[in-house]
C-alpha positions, 0 to 999 in steps of 0.5 A: 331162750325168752321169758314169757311174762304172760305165763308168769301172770298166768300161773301167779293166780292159779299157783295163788290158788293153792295159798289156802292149803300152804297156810293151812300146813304152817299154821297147823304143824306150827301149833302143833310143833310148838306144843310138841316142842314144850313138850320135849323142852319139860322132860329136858328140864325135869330132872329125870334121866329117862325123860331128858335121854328120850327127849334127847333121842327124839329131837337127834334123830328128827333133827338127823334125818332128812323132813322128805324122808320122815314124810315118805316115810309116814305117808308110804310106810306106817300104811303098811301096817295092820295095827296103823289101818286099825287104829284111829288115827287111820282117819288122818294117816289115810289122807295125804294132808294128814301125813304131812302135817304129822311129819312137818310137826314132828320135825319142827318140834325137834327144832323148835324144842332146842330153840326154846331150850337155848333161851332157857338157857340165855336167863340170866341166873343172877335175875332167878337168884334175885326172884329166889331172894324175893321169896318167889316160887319156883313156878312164879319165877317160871311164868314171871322171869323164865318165860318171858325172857327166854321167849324174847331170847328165842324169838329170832331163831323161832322166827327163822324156823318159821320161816324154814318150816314154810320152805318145807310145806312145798315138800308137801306136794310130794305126796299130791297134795295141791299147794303152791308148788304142787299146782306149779308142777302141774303147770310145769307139766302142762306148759314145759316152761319151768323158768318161768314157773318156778321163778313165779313161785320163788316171788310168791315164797319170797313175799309170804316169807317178807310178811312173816319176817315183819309179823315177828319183827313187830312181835320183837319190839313188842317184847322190847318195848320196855328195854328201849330208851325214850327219845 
């Protein structure tokens, strides 16, 4: 078998050409996954026993099932219901983008949530002691400790997240949506050279995934930058 490394230049640019939409599903379902997961993070921390049991049933059972699943799921299931049809969100739920940036947020959040609860978790409790000795608030200390030492401690595993939630966006294509790997099967189903195909995609992740491991390293020495000795 040989490798055709003008199908590979080929397909670079047309499979490029789906980069708009791939973006497009991180960005959006990130955001939103990330103000879900404060969301889920608050009723954890509140105190009330309703709150943290709902939060804790929401992120087991996204976390416990399969993302393609809960895209199916959101995309061939709730337009069988009437009241769905009905509802405003129909404008959303109707279109295949729609589906999948619900579902990757809903999935990230449970994710996400958990990272930003383990930094939570990570304070040291001597510095809120400390911040209580002061006469600090509970919600200064929140906005003054809490939150930027547990954002310097959960970053790395957010980072990651990140990085997987962007591996999911190419389930998207499932429901034919034209990104990065929808347009790579449609080539693979033209040409019947999915070695090449495939491998071409896999560099195009492989560099998308490097710039963002540096967008967050550079974010990381920020956050340091005051634990770091001078040379």
């Amino acid at each position: 078998m040989s490798f055709d490394l003008n199908l590979v230049l080929e397909s670079l640019p047309q499979m490029l050409a789906g980069f708009g939409i791939t973006l497009k599903l991180l960005l959006v379902s990130g955001s939103l996954g990330l103000v879900l997961a404060i969301v889920l993070l608050l009723m954890r921390m509140s105190g009330k026993f309703y709150l943290d049991w709902l939060a804790q049933i929401y992120i087991y059972v996204f976390r416990g099932t399969p993302i393609l699943v809960q895209i199916f799921i959101i995309y061939y299931g709730l337009p069988q219901f009437e009241a769905v049809r009905d509802s405003v969100f129909w404008s959303i739920l109707r279109e295949p983008t729609g589906c999948a940036i619900l579902a990757l947020t809903l999935n990230t959040g449970a994710y996400v949530s958990e990272i930003l609860r383990g930094g939570v978790l990570g304070v040291d409790k001597g510095l809120l002691e400390a911040g209580s000795a002061l006469g600090m608030s509970a919600r200064h200390k929140l906005i003054y400790i809490t939150t930027p030492l547990a954002t310097r401690l959960a970053l790395p595993a957010y980072s990651n997240d990140v990085i997987s939630l962007l591996k999911s966006t190419a389930l998207a294509s499932t429901i034919t949506i034209a990104d990065m790997t929808g347009i790579a099967r449609t080539i693979v189903a033209d040409t019947y050279a999915p070695y090449e195909v495939f491998i071409s995609l896999a560099i195009v992740y492989m560099i998308f995934t490097l710039a963002i491991q540096k967008l967050f390293g550079l974010f990381e020495r920020y956050l340091s930058r005051h634990t770091r000795r001078e040379d």
